[in-house]
N, C-alpha and C positions, 0 to 999 in steps of 0.2 A: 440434480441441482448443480447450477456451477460454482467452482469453487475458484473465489475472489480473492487473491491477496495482492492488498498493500504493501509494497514495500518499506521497510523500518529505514529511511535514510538518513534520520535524527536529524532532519533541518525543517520539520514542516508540524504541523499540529495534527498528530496522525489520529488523535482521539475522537477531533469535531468530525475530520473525513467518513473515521467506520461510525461515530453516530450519525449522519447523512444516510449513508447507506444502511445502518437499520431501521431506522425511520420510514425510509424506501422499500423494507420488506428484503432486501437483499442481505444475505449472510457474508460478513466480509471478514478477510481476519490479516492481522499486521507480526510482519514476521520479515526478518533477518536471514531464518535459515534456507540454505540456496534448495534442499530436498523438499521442502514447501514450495516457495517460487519455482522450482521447474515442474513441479508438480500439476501446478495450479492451471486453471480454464483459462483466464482472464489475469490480467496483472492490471497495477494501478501506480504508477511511479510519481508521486505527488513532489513539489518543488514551492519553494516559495519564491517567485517573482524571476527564479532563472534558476537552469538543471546546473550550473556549474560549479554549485558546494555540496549539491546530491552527485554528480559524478565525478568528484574529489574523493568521498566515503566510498563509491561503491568502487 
């Protein structure tokens, strides 16, 4: 299975995202820690309306 993670970049509503994606049947899991994210299959860097107060935190 691949393993999805959302990035936690605290500017976006990261709860409706992984309920999208379970709805969808897809496993998705939201996480901070960098040994998950390099871990992972797939990443998902979610933003609200522009990446520049998500690549401020990261």
């Amino acid at each position: 299975m691949t393993k999805l993670v959302i990035i936690d970049t605290g500017c976006a509503n990261l709860s409706s995202v992984k309920f999208a994606f379970d709805r969808l049947g897809i496993q998705a899991e939201i996480s901070r820690d960098l040994d998950k994210i390099q871990s992972a299959d797939k990443l998902l860097l979610p933003s609200v309306g522009t990446a520049q107060a998500a690549m401020k935190i990261l």
